[in-house]
VEXROKE-947547 format. One record per residue (C-alpha): x, y, z; residue in one letter. Coordinates in pm, 1 decimal. Example, Ala and Ser with C-alpha at 12.3 -4.5 7.8 and 13.67 -1.06 7.14 Angstrom:
1230.0 -450.0 780.0 a
1367.0 -106.0 714.0 s
This chain:
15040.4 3527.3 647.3 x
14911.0 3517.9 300.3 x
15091.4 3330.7 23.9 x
15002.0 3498.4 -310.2 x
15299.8 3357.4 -574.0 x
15031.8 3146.1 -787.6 x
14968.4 3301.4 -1097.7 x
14645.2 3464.2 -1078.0 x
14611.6 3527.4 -1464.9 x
14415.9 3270.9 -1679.1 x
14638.1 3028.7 -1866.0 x
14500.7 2884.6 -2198.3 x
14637.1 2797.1 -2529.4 x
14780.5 3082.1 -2685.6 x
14589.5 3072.5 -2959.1 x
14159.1 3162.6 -2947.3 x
13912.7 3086.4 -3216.3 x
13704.2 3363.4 -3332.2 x
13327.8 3341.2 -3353.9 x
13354.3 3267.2 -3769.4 x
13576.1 2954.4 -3625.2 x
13894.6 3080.9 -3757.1 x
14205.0 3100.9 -3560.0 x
14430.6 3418.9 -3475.5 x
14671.6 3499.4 -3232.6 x
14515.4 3645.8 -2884.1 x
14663.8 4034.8 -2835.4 x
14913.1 3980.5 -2546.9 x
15088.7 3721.6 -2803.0 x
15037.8 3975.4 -3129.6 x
15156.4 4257.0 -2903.4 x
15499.0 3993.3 -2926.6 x
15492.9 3933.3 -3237.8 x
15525.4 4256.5 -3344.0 x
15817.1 4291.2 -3124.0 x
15950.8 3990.9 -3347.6 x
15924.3 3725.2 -3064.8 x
15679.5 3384.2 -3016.1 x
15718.7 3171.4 -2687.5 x
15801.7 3426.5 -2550.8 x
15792.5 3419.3 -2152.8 x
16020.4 3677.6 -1919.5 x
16360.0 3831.8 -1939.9 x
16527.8 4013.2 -1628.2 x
16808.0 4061.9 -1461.6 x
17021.7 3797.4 -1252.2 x
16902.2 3918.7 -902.8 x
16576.6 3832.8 -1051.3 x
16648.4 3432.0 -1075.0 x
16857.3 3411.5 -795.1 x
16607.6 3539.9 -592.3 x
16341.4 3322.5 -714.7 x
16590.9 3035.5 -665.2 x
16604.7 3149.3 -298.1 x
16220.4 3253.4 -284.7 x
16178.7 2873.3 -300.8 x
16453.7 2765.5 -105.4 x
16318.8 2978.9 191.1 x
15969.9 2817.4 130.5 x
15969.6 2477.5 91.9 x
16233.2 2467.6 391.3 x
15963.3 2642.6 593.0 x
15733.9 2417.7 541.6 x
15975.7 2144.6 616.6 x
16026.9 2289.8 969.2 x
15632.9 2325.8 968.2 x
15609.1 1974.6 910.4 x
15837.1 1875.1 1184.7 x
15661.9 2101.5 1408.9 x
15348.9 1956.2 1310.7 x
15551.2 1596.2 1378.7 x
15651.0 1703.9 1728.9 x
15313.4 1859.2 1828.5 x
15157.5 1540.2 1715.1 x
15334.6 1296.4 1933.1 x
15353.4 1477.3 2250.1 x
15488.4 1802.8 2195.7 x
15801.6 1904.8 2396.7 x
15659.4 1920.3 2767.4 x
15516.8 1528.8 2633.1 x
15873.3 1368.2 2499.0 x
15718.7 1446.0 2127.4 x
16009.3 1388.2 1850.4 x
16196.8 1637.2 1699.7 x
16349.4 1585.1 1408.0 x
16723.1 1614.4 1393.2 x
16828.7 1883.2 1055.0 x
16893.0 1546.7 857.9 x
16543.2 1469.8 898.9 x
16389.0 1828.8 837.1 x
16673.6 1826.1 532.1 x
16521.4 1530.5 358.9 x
16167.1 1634.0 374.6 x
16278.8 1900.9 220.9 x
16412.3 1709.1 -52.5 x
16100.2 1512.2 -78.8 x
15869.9 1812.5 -75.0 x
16144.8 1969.5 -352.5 x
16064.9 1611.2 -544.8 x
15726.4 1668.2 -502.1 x
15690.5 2004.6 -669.3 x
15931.6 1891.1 -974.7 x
15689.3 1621.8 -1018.3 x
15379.7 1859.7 -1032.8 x
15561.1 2108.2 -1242.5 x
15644.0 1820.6 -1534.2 x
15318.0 1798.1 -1563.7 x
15090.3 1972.9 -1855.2 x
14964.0 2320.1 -1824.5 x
14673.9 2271.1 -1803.4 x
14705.4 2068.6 -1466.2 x
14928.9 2365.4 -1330.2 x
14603.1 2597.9 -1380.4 x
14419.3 2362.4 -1218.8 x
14650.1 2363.5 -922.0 x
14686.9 2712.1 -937.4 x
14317.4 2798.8 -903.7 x
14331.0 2527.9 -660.6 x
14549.3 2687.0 -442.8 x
14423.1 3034.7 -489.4 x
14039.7 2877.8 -368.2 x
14292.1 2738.8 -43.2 x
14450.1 3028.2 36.4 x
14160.7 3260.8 45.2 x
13913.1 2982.7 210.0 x
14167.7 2885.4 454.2 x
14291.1 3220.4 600.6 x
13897.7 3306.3 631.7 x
13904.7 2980.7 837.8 x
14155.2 3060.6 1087.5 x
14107.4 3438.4 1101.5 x
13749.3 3331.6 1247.8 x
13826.8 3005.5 1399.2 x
14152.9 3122.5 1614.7 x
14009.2 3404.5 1808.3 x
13668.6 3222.8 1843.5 x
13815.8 2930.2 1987.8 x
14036.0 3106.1 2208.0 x
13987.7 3139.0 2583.7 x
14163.6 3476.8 2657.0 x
14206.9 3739.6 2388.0 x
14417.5 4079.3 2373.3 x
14244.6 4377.5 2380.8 x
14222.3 4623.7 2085.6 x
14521.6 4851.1 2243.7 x
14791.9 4561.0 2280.8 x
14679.7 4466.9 1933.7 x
14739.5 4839.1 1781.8 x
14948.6 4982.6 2061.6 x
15215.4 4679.1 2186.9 x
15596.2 4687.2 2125.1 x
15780.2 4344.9 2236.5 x
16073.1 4524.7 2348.9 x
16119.2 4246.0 2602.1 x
16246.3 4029.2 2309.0 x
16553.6 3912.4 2429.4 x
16776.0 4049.0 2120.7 x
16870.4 4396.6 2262.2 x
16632.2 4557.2 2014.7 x
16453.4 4774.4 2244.2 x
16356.5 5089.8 2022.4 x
15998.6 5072.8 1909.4 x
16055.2 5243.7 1568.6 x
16358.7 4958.3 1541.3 x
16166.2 4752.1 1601.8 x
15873.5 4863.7 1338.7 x
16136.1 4885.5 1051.8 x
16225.9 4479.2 1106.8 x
15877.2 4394.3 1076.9 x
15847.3 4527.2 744.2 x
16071.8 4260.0 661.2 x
15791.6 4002.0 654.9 x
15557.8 4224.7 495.1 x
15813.1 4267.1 206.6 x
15860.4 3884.4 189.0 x
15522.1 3797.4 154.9 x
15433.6 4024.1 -131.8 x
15708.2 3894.9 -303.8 x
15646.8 3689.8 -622.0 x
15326.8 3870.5 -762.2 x
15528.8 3855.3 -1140.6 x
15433.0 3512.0 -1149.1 x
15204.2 3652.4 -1416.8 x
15492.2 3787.9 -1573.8 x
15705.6 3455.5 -1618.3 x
15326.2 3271.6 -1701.4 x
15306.4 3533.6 -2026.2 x
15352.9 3304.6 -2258.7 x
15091.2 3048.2 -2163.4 x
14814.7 3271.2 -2016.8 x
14534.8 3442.6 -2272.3 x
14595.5 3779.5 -2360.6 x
14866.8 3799.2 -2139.6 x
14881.2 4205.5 -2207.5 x
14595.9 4247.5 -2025.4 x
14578.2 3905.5 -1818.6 x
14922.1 3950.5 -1667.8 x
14895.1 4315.2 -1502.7 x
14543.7 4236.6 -1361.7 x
14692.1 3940.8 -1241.7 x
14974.2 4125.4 -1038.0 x
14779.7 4390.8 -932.0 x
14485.4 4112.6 -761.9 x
14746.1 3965.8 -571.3 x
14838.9 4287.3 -408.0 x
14499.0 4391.7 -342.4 x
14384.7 3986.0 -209.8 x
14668.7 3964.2 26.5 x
14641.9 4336.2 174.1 x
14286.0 4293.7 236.2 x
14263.9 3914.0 349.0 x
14610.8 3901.5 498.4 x
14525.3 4198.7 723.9 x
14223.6 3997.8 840.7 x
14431.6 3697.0 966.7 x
14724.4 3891.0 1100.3 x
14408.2 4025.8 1323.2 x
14267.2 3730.6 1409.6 x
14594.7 3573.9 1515.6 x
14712.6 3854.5 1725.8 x
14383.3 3894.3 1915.3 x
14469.1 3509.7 2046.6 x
14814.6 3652.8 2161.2 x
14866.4 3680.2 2524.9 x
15171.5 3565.2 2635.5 x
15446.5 3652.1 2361.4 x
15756.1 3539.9 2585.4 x
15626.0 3160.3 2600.1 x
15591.6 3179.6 2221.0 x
15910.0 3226.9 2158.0 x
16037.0 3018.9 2408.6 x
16208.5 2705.5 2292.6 x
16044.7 2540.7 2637.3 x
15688.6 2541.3 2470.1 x
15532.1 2264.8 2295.7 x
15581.6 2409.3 1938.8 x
15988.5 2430.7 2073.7 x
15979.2 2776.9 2003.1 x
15749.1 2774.1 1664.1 x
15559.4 3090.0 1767.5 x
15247.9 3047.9 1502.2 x
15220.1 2664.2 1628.7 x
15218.0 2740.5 1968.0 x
14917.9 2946.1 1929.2 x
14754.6 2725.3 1724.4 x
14789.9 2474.2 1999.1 x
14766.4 2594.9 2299.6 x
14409.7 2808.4 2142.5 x
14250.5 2494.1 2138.2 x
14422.9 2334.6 2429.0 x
14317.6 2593.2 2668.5 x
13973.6 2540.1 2568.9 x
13919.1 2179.1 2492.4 x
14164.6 2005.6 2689.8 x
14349.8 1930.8 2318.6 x
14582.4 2080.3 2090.8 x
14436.0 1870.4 1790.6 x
14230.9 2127.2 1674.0 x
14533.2 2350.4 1635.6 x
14744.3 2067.2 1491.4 x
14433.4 2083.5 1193.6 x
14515.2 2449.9 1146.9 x
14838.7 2387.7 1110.9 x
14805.2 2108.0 810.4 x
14540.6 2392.2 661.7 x
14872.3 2679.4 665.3 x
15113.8 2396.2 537.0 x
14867.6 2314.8 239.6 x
14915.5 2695.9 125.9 x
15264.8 2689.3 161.9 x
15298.4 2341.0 -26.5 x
15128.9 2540.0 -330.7 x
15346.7 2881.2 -273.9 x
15626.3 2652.0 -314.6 x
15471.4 2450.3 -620.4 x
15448.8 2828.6 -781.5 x
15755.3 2977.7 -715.6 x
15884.0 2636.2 -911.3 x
15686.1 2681.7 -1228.2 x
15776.7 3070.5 -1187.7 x
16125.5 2995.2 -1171.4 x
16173.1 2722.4 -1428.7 x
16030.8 2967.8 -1654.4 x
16265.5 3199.1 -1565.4 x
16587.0 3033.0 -1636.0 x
16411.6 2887.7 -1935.1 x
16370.5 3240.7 -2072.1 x
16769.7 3361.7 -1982.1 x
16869.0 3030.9 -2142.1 x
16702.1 3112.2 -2455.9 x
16868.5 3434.9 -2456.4 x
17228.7 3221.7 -2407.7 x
17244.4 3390.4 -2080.6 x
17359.0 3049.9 -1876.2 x
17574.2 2788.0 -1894.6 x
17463.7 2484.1 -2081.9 x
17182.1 2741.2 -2234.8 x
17061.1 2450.4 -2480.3 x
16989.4 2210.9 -2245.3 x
16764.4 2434.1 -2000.6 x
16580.3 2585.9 -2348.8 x
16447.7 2277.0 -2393.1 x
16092.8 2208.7 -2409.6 x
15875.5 1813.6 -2376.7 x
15587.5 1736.6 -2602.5 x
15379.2 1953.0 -2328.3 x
15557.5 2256.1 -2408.8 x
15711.8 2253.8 -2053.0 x
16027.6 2358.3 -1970.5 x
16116.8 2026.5 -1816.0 x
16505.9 2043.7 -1762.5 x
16483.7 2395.4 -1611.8 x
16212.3 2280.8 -1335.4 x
16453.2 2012.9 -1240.8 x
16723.0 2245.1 -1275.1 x
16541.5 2509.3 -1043.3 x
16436.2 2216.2 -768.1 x
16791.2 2117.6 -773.3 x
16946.5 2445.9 -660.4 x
16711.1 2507.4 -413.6 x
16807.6 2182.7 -260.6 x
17169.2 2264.7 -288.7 x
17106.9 2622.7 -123.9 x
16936.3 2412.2 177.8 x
17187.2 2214.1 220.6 x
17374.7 2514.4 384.6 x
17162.8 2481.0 682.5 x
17334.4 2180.0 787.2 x
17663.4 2367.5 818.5 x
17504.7 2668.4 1006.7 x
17228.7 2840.5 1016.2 x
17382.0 3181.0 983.0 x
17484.5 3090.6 623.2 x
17178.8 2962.6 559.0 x
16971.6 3271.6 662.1 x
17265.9 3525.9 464.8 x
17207.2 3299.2 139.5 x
16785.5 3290.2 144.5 x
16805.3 3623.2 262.3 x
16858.7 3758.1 -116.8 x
16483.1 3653.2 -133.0 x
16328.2 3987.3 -9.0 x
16590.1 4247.6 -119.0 x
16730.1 4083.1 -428.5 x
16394.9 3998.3 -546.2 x
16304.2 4387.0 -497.9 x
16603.4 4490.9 -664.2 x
16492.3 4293.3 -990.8 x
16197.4 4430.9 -980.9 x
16265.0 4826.3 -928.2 x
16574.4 4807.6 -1190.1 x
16350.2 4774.0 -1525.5 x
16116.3 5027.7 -1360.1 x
16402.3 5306.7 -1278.2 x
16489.0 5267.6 -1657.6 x
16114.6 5310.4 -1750.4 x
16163.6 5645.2 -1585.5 x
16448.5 5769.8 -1638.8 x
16617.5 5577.7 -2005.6 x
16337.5 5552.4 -2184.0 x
16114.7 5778.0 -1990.9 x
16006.4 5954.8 -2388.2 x
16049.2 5640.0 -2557.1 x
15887.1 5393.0 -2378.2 x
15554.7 5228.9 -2571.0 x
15270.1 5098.0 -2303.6 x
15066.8 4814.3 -2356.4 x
14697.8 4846.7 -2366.8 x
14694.2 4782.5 -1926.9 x
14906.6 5056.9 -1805.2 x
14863.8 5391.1 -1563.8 x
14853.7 5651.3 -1773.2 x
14999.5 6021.6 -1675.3 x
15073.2 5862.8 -1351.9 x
15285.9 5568.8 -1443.6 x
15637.5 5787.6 -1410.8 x
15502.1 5897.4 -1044.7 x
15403.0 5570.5 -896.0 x
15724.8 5447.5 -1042.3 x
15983.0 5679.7 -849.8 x
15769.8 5595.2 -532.4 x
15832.9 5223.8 -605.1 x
16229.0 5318.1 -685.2 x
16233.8 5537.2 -397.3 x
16061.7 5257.1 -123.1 x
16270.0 4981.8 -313.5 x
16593.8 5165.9 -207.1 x
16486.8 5252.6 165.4 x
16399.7 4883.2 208.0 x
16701.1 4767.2 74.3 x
16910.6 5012.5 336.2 x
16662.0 4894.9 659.5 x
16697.6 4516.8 590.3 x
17051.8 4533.2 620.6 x
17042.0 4682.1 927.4 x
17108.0 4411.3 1252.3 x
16815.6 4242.7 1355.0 x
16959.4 4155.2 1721.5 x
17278.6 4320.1 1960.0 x
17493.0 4312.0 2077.1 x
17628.2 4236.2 1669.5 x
17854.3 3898.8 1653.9 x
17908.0 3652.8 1419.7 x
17570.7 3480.4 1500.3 x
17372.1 3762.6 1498.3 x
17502.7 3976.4 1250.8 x
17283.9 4047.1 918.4 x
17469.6 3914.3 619.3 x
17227.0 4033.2 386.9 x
17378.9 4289.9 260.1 x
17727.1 4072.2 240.4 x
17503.3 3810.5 5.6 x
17388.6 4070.4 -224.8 x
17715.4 4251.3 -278.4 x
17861.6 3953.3 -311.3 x
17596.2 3847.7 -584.3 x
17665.8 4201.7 -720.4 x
17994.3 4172.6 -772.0 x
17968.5 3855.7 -934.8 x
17763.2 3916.1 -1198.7 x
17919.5 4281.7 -1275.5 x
18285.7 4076.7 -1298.4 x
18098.6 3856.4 -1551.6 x
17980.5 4092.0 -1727.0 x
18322.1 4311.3 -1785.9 x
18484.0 4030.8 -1851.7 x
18238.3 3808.1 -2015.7 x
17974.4 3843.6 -2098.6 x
17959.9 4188.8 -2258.2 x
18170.2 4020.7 -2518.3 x
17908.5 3786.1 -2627.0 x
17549.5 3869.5 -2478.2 x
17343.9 4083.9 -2744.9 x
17064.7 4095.4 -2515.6 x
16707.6 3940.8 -2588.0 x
16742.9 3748.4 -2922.8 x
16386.6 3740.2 -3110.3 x
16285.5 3407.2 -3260.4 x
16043.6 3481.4 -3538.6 x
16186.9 3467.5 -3881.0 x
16180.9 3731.8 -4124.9 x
């Protein structure tokens, strides 16, 4: 898998010198100005931050559950009396890893583009790493035809249809290419954002299709034996990706260290994803708060001597600790409320582009980055798949349907839907005026 929610765009002070040593304003921030804005960072729709907020819940708890895997592998492993953390344990790591990224976060920004290009270098060095390591190391490798051709339909969850079965692995797919706006929400402090920003989005795309295909490869060529993966009897208790990790170099050196390295390499990336989708949602509610868009606006508008948004990323570590802690009642809730990630996430994102194409179609002014006479059609595809996705991921994942299996998704976004349309007919359309600009006349 290939984490790609660091901002990929080059953040500097927003305003250049010019060769004669005078200062001006670089274009993406003139472009805003003329609009009658400064600090100006992002703007969307409440899908949008909710689904960030649960982009980073999902995330960090991931790698919290990595971490215990990592734990358990470490000492023993199951077959070796290895501990496993009880959901108290993998709840507070959480919180510490949640601490962690608040901490980073407060920081300048100049030390976030440091850890950004940081964890860009990581991501693209590491998954090189394993996608050669893994299959090199490993003693018995699938052949080309289970790779391209193989169905689990023995998967224990009464999904037995192949195409079924292809339609819920697009769900992963769609998660991971979530959170490519980062350059979006990083506007403000990235240089000539007009340009920056888009190149920005469309690089993450293009890295994680081309190196994420790579290590999806060279993981699946090491697969084997997919009912002891996901068996809870295996070392990993069930954690598929550790369990090949480990038993790769097991199998071949008589020790799953190697394996437990890999591991630490994949928990690295997803300790920066989550560090990301922080700074990309603190600048999200920072920007609806200036707007007057949520309660207590003034206090999560406010900036430190940095020019960081410092009660809005302790505001946006906070609820994804809260939306955790749901995971200690059950699971099931857990999984409905993170699940607005992918699909409400998507939503946000196709809204703004459906009124490109169809409101403002004749009016709409593009920046200087933009796709020309094809713009309207690549934008009804992206309506078009954004809708179809948001049908198939409600869809059960396992039968027969009960409680436990069945896929509140679409239960977590109506719900959300309903919510903020009842707000909005009976609140906020009262007061909201929409995106206030800040530069006086």
């Amino acid at each position: 898998m290939v984490w790609n929610r660091e901002d990929k765009s080059e953040v500097l002070p927003q305003r250049v010198q010019q060769s004669n040593g005078t200062s001006s304003i670089d274009s993406g921030h003139a472009r805003l100005h003329e609009l009658g804005y400064k600090q100006e960072l992002k703007r969307d729709l409440s899908f949008n931050i909710v689904g960030q907020w649960a982009v980073t819940t999902s995330v960090d708890f991931s790698l919290a559950q990595l971490i215990q895997v990592i734990i358990l592998l470490s000492t023993g492993g199951t077959s070796g009396g290895g501990y496993e953390a009880s959901k108290y344990v993998v709840i507070a790591i959480h919180a510490a890893i949640l601490l962690s990224h608040a901490v980073l976060n407060s920081l300048p920004i100049s030390w976030l583009s440091f850890f950004g290009q940081l964890a860009a270098a990581w991501n693209v060095l590491g998954v090189f790493i394993l996608m050669i390591v893994i299959p090199t190391v490993a003693t018995e490798r699938a052949s080309a035809k289970f790779v391209f051709t193989h169905f689990n339909t023995e998967n224990g969850v009464g999904v037995n249809s192949k195409l079924y079965i292809f339609i819920l692995g697009l769900l992963m797919s769609q998660y991971t290419l979530t959170g490519y706006d980062a350059s979006a929400h990083m506007s403000e402090e990235t240089k000539s954002a007009d340009k920056n920003g888009p190149k920005g989005i469309i690089s993450s795309i293009g890295i994680s299709i081309i190196v994420g295909w790579g290590y999806i490869l060279g993981i699946t060529f090491s697969v084997t034996n997919i009912p002891n993966l996901l068996s809870k009897d295996n070392d990993a208790g069930g954690y598929a990706i550790a369990e090949i990790f480990y038993q790769v170099f097991k199998s071949r050196y008589g020790s799953g260290a190697g394996g437990i390295v890999c591991l630490c390499i994949v928990a690295v990336a997803i300790f920066f994803c989550g560090m990301s989708s922080i700074t990309s949602n603190s600048r999200m509610a920072y920007a609806f708060s200036r707007d007057g868009a949520m309660p207590l606006s003034s206090l999560w508008h406010k900036v430190n001597k940095q020019e960081v948004p410092i009660n809005a990323v302790w505001l946006s570590a906070f609820i994804a600790f809260c939306m955790a802690l749901t995971s200690l009642g059950s699971l099931v809730a857990f999984q409905a409320m993170v699940s607005i990630a992918t699909i409400g996430l998507y939503i946000a994102y196709a809204l703004p582009i459906f009124f490109r194409v169809t409101l403002a179609r004749k009016s709409f002014t593009p920046g200087p980055f933009n796709l020309g006479s094809f713009g309207v059609l690549v934008g009804w595809i992206a309506v078009v798949w954004v809708a179809t996705i948001s049908v198939l991921f409600s869809l059960p994942v396992a039968y027969p349907v009960t409680d436990q299996t069945l896929n509140y998704t679409p239960v977590a976004v109506g719900g959300l839907f309903i919510l903020t349309v009842t707000a909005w007919v009976f609140s906020a359309r009262y007061w909201f005026k929409g995106p206030i600009t800040n530069i006086d006349d």
